[in-house]
C-alpha positions as CSV (number, residue, x, y, z in Angstrom):
1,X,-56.8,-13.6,176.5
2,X,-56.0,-11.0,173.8
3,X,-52.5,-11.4,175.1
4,X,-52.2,-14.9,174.6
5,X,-53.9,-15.0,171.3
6,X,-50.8,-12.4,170.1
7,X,-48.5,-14.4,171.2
8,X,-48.8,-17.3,169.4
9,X,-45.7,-19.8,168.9
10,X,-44.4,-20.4,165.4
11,X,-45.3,-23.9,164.8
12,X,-49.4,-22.9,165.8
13,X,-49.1,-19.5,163.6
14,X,-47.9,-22.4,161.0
15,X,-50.6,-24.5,161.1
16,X,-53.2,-21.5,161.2
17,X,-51.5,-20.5,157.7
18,X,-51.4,-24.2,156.2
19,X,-54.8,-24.5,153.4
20,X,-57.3,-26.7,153.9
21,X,-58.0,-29.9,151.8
22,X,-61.2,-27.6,150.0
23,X,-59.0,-25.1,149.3
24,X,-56.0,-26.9,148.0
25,X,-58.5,-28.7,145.7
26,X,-60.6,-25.7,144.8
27,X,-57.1,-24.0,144.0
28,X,-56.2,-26.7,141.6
29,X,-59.2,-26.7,139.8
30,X,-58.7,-22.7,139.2
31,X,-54.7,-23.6,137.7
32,X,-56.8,-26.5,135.5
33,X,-59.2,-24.1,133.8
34,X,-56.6,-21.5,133.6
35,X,-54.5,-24.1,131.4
36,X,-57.5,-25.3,129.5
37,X,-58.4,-21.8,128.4
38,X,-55.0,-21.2,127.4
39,X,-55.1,-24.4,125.6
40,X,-57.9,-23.2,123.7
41,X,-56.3,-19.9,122.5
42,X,-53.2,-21.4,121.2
43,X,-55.6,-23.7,119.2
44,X,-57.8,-20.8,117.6
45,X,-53.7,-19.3,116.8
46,X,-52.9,-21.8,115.1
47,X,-53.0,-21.1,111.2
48,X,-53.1,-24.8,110.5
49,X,-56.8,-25.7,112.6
50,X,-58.4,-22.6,110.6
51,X,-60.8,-23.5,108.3
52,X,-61.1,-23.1,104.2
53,X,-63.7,-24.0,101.6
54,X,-61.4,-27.7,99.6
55,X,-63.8,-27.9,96.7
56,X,-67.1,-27.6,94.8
57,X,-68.8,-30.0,93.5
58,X,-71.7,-29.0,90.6
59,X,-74.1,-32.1,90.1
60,X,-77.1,-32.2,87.2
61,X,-78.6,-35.5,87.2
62,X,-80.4,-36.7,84.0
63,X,-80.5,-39.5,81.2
64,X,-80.2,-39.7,77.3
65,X,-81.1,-36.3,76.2
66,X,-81.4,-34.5,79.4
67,X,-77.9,-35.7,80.2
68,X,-76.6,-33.2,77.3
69,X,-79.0,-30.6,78.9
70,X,-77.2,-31.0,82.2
71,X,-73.8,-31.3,80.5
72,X,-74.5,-28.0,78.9
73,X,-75.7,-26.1,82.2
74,X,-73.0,-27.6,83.9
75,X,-70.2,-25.5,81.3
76,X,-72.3,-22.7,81.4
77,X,-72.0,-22.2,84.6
78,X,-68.7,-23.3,85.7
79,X,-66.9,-21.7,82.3
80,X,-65.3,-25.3,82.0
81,X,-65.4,-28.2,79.3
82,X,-64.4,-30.4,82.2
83,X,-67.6,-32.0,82.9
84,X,-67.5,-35.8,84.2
85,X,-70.6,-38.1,83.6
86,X,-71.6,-40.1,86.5
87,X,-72.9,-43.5,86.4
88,X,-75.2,-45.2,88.4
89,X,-74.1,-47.7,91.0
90,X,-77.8,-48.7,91.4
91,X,-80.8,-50.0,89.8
92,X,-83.5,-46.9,90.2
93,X,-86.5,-48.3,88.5
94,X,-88.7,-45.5,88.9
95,X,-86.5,-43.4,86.8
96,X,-85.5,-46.9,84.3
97,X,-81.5,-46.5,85.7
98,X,-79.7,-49.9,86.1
99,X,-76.3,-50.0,87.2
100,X,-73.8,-48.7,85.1
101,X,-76.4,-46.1,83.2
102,X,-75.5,-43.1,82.5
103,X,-77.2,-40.9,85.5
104,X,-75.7,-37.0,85.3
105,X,-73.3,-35.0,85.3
106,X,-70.9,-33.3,87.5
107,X,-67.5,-30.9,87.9
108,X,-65.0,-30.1,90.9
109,X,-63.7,-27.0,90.9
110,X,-61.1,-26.0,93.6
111,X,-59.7,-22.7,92.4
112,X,-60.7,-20.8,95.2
113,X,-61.7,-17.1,93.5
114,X,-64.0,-19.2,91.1
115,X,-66.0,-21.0,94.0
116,X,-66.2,-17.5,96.1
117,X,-67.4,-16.0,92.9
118,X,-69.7,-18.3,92.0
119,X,-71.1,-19.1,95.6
120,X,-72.2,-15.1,96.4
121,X,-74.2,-15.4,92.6
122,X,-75.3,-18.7,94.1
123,X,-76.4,-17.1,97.5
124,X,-78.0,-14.2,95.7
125,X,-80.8,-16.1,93.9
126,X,-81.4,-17.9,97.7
127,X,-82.0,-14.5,99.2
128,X,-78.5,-14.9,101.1
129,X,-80.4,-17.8,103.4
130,X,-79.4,-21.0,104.3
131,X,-81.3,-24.0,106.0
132,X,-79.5,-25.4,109.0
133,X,-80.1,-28.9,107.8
134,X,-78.1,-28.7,104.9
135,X,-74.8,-28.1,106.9
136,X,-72.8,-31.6,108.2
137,X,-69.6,-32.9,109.6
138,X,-67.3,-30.9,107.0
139,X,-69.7,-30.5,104.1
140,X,-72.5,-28.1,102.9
141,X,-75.2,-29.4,100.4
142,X,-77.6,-27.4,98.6
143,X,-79.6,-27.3,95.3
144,X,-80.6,-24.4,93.3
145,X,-84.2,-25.1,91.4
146,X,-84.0,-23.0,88.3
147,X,-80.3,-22.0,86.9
148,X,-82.5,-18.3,85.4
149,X,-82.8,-17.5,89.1
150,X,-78.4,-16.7,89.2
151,X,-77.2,-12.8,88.3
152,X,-75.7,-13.4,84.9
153,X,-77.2,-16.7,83.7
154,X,-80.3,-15.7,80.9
155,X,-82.5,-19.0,79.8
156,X,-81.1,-21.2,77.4
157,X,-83.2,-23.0,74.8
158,X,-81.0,-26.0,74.5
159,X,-81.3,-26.2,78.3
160,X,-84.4,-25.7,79.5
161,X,-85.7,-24.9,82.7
162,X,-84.0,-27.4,85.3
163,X,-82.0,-26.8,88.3
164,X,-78.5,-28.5,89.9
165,X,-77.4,-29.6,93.5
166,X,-74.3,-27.7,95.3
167,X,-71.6,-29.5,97.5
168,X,-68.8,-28.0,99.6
169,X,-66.3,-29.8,101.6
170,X,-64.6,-28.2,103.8
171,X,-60.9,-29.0,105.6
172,X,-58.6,-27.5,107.9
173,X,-55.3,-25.7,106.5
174,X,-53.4,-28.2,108.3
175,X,-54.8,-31.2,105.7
176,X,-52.7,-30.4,102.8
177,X,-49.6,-30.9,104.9
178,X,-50.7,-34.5,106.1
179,X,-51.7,-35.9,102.2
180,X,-48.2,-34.4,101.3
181,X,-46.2,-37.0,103.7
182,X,-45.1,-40.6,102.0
183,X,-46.7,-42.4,104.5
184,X,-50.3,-41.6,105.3
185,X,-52.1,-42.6,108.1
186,X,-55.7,-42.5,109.3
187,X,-57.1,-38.6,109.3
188,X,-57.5,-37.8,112.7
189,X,-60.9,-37.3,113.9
190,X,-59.9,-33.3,115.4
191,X,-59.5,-32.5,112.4
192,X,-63.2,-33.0,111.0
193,X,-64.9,-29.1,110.6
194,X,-67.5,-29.1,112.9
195,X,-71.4,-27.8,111.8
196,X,-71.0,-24.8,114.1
197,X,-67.5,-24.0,112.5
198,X,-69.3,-24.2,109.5
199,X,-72.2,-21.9,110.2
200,X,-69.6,-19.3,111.5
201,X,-67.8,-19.6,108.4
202,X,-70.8,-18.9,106.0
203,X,-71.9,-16.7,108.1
204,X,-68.9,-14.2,108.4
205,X,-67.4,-14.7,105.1
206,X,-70.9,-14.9,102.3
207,X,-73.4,-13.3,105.5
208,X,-75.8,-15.5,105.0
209,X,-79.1,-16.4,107.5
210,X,-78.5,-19.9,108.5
211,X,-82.1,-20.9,110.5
Protein backbone atom coordinates (compact mmCIF):
# COMPACT_ATOMS: atom_id res chain seq x y z
CA UNK A 1 0.00 0.00 0.00
CA UNK A 2 2.86 2.48 1.06
CA UNK A 3 4.23 1.67 -2.36
CA UNK A 4 1.35 2.75 -4.23
CA UNK A 5 0.59 5.70 -2.19
CA UNK A 6 4.47 6.98 -3.36
CA UNK A 7 3.86 6.50 -6.45
CA UNK A 8 1.28 8.63 -7.37
CA UNK A 9 0.70 9.80 -11.10
CA UNK A 10 1.07 13.50 -11.87
CA UNK A 11 -2.35 14.45 -12.76
CA UNK A 12 -3.64 12.78 -8.91
CA UNK A 13 -0.45 14.58 -7.14
CA UNK A 14 -2.27 17.68 -9.07
CA UNK A 15 -5.42 17.48 -7.80
CA UNK A 16 -4.16 16.66 -4.20
CA UNK A 17 -2.21 20.12 -4.50
CA UNK A 18 -5.33 22.15 -6.11
CA UNK A 19 -7.14 24.46 -2.81
CA UNK A 20 -10.38 23.93 -1.86
CA UNK A 21 -13.36 26.36 -2.44
CA UNK A 22 -12.94 27.36 1.64
CA UNK A 23 -9.65 28.03 1.17
CA UNK A 24 -9.58 29.93 -1.98
CA UNK A 25 -12.29 32.13 -0.36
CA UNK A 26 -10.69 32.31 3.10
CA UNK A 27 -7.43 33.31 1.13
CA UNK A 28 -9.14 36.20 -0.59
CA UNK A 29 -10.60 37.56 2.33
CA UNK A 30 -6.90 37.64 3.96
CA UNK A 31 -5.56 39.79 0.39
CA UNK A 32 -9.04 42.04 1.10
CA UNK A 33 -8.03 43.05 4.64
CA UNK A 34 -4.50 43.24 3.76
CA UNK A 35 -5.55 46.04 1.14
CA UNK A 36 -8.00 47.64 3.39
CA UNK A 37 -5.39 48.13 6.12
CA UNK A 38 -3.09 49.52 3.68
CA UNK A 39 -5.83 51.73 2.59
CA UNK A 40 -6.16 53.00 5.85
CA UNK A 41 -2.44 53.94 6.38
CA UNK A 42 -2.12 55.86 3.23
CA UNK A 43 -5.17 57.86 4.50
CA UNK A 44 -3.70 58.72 8.08
CA UNK A 45 -0.32 59.85 5.51
CA UNK A 46 -1.99 61.96 3.80
CA UNK A 47 -1.21 65.71 5.01
CA UNK A 48 -4.44 66.84 3.44
CA UNK A 49 -7.21 64.44 5.73
CA UNK A 50 -5.26 65.79 8.94
CA UNK A 51 -7.12 67.82 10.95
CA UNK A 52 -6.73 71.75 12.19
CA UNK A 53 -8.69 74.09 14.38
CA UNK A 54 -10.63 76.83 10.99
CA UNK A 55 -11.82 79.44 13.48
CA UNK A 56 -13.17 80.74 16.83
CA UNK A 57 -16.09 82.15 17.33
CA UNK A 58 -16.51 84.52 20.78
CA UNK A 59 -20.34 85.04 21.44
CA UNK A 60 -21.84 87.52 24.41
CA UNK A 61 -25.43 87.82 24.10
CA UNK A 62 -27.22 90.82 25.59
CA UNK A 63 -29.54 93.96 24.83
CA UNK A 64 -29.32 97.85 25.21
CA UNK A 65 -26.82 98.38 27.90
CA UNK A 66 -25.62 94.96 28.36
CA UNK A 67 -24.95 94.76 24.66
CA UNK A 68 -21.93 97.46 25.38
CA UNK A 69 -21.03 95.23 28.32
CA UNK A 70 -20.65 92.31 26.05
CA UNK A 71 -19.06 94.40 23.35
CA UNK A 72 -16.48 95.46 25.85
CA UNK A 73 -15.68 91.80 27.17
CA UNK A 74 -15.63 90.69 23.82
CA UNK A 75 -12.34 93.35 22.95
CA UNK A 76 -10.91 92.64 26.08
CA UNK A 77 -10.54 89.40 25.52
CA UNK A 78 -9.80 88.94 21.93
CA UNK A 79 -7.36 92.30 21.83
CA UNK A 80 -9.69 93.27 18.73
CA UNK A 81 -12.03 96.30 17.87
CA UNK A 82 -13.56 93.90 15.47
CA UNK A 83 -16.60 93.03 17.30
CA UNK A 84 -19.93 92.21 15.03
CA UNK A 85 -23.39 92.69 16.67
CA UNK A 86 -25.75 90.07 16.02
CA UNK A 87 -29.37 90.44 15.43
CA UNK A 88 -32.16 88.36 16.21
CA UNK A 89 -33.79 86.32 13.56
CA UNK A 90 -36.60 85.51 16.18
CA UNK A 91 -39.14 86.86 18.33
CA UNK A 92 -37.92 85.73 22.12
CA UNK A 93 -40.52 87.23 24.33
CA UNK A 94 -39.26 86.11 27.49
CA UNK A 95 -36.22 88.25 26.96
CA UNK A 96 -38.57 91.26 24.92
CA UNK A 97 -36.33 90.35 21.43
CA UNK A 98 -38.33 90.69 18.17
CA UNK A 99 -36.75 90.06 15.00
CA UNK A 100 -34.21 92.27 13.93
CA UNK A 101 -33.23 93.46 17.73
CA UNK A 102 -30.15 93.89 18.55
CA UNK A 103 -29.28 90.37 20.61
CA UNK A 104 -25.15 90.26 21.20
CA UNK A 105 -22.21 90.26 20.19
CA UNK A 106 -19.65 88.25 18.52
CA UNK A 107 -15.83 87.99 16.78
CA UNK A 108 -14.09 85.23 14.50
CA UNK A 109 -10.72 85.01 14.92
CA UNK A 110 -8.70 82.58 12.74
CA UNK A 111 -5.05 83.43 13.35
CA UNK A 112 -4.07 80.28 14.64
CA UNK A 113 -1.38 81.39 17.59
CA UNK A 114 -4.23 83.75 18.98
CA UNK A 115 -6.90 80.87 19.22
CA UNK A 116 -4.12 78.27 20.76
CA UNK A 117 -3.30 81.06 23.12
CA UNK A 118 -6.31 81.97 24.11
CA UNK A 119 -7.90 78.28 24.27
CA UNK A 120 -5.13 76.82 27.02
CA UNK A 121 -6.15 80.41 29.22
CA UNK A 122 -9.65 79.19 28.35
CA UNK A 123 -9.04 75.45 29.40
CA UNK A 124 -7.22 76.67 32.48
CA UNK A 125 -10.22 78.33 34.32
CA UNK A 126 -12.22 74.74 33.19
CA UNK A 127 -9.65 72.72 35.16
CA UNK A 128 -8.37 71.38 31.57
CA UNK A 129 -11.93 69.21 31.36
CA UNK A 130 -14.23 68.96 28.76
CA UNK A 131 -17.85 67.42 28.60
CA UNK A 132 -18.27 64.93 25.90
CA UNK A 133 -21.58 66.47 24.84
CA UNK A 134 -20.20 69.57 23.75
CA UNK A 135 -18.09 67.94 20.95
CA UNK A 136 -20.16 67.45 17.20
CA UNK A 137 -19.70 66.67 13.62
CA UNK A 138 -16.76 69.28 13.11
CA UNK A 139 -17.43 71.66 15.91
CA UNK A 140 -16.74 72.21 19.64
CA UNK A 141 -19.14 74.44 21.75
CA UNK A 142 -18.49 75.64 25.15
CA UNK A 143 -19.29 78.59 27.49
CA UNK A 144 -17.21 80.03 30.18
CA UNK A 145 -19.53 81.52 33.23
CA UNK A 146 -17.44 84.31 34.65
CA UNK A 147 -14.67 86.07 32.24
CA UNK A 148 -12.56 86.69 36.20
CA UNK A 149 -12.18 82.91 36.12
CA UNK A 150 -9.29 83.27 32.78
CA UNK A 151 -5.23 83.79 33.88
CA UNK A 152 -4.84 87.40 32.95
CA UNK A 153 -8.41 88.82 32.82
CA UNK A 154 -8.93 91.10 36.47
CA UNK A 155 -12.88 92.28 36.87
CA UNK A 156 -13.94 95.18 35.02
CA UNK A 157 -16.39 97.63 36.48
CA UNK A 158 -17.85 98.68 33.11
CA UNK A 159 -18.36 94.94 32.58
CA UNK A 160 -19.54 93.27 35.27
CA UNK A 161 -19.66 89.81 36.18
CA UNK A 162 -21.15 87.88 33.04
CA UNK A 163 -19.79 85.05 31.07
CA UNK A 164 -19.51 84.18 26.98
CA UNK A 165 -20.04 81.00 24.86
CA UNK A 166 -16.88 79.39 22.78
CA UNK A 167 -17.23 77.82 19.18
CA UNK A 168 -14.64 75.86 17.21
CA UNK A 169 -14.98 74.49 13.75
CA UNK A 170 -12.82 72.38 12.75
CA UNK A 171 -11.76 71.15 8.88
CA UNK A 172 -9.38 69.06 7.22
CA UNK A 173 -6.12 70.65 5.58
CA UNK A 174 -7.37 69.42 2.39
CA UNK A 175 -10.57 72.23 2.61
CA UNK A 176 -8.70 75.19 1.73
CA UNK A 177 -7.61 73.62 -1.59
CA UNK A 178 -11.33 72.81 -2.63
CA UNK A 179 -12.88 76.72 -1.73
CA UNK A 180 -9.78 77.84 -3.84
CA UNK A 181 -11.12 76.12 -7.27
CA UNK A 182 -13.50 78.38 -9.65
CA UNK A 183 -16.02 75.97 -9.57
CA UNK A 184 -17.20 74.61 -6.31
CA UNK A 185 -19.09 71.78 -5.79
CA UNK A 186 -20.95 70.09 -2.91
CA UNK A 187 -18.21 69.37 0.22
CA UNK A 188 -18.00 65.83 0.33
CA UNK A 189 -19.30 64.15 3.29
CA UNK A 190 -15.50 62.31 4.12
CA UNK A 191 -14.35 65.16 4.68
CA UNK A 192 -16.65 66.17 7.87
CA UNK A 193 -14.13 65.75 11.28
CA UNK A 194 -15.55 63.15 13.08
CA UNK A 195 -16.35 63.58 17.25
CA UNK A 196 -13.73 60.95 18.01
CA UNK A 197 -11.13 62.90 15.66
CA UNK A 198 -12.07 65.62 17.64
CA UNK A 199 -11.65 64.21 21.10
CA UNK A 200 -8.15 62.95 19.91
CA UNK A 201 -7.35 66.25 18.87
CA UNK A 202 -8.17 68.08 22.19
CA UNK A 203 -6.85 65.63 23.84
CA UNK A 204 -3.28 65.36 22.41
CA UNK A 205 -2.71 68.94 21.49
CA UNK A 206 -4.51 71.17 24.88
CA UNK A 207 -4.64 67.48 27.21
CA UNK A 208 -7.64 67.94 28.27
CA UNK A 209 -10.21 65.23 30.21
CA UNK A 210 -13.03 64.76 27.73
CA UNK A 211 -15.78 62.44 29.99
Amino acid sequence: MEQEMENNTPIESAIQEQPTDSQKIESKSENVQEDNIEDNKMKNKNPMQEIEIEKMVLHCGGTEDKLEKSIKLLEMISGSKKIYVVRSTRRIPTFGISPGKKSGAKITIRDKVKIKELLERFFVSMDNELPKKQITTNQVCFGIPEYIEIPGLEYNRDIGITGFEVMLVFKRKGKSVKLRKIKKGKYPKRQDVAKEEIENYMESKFNLEIE
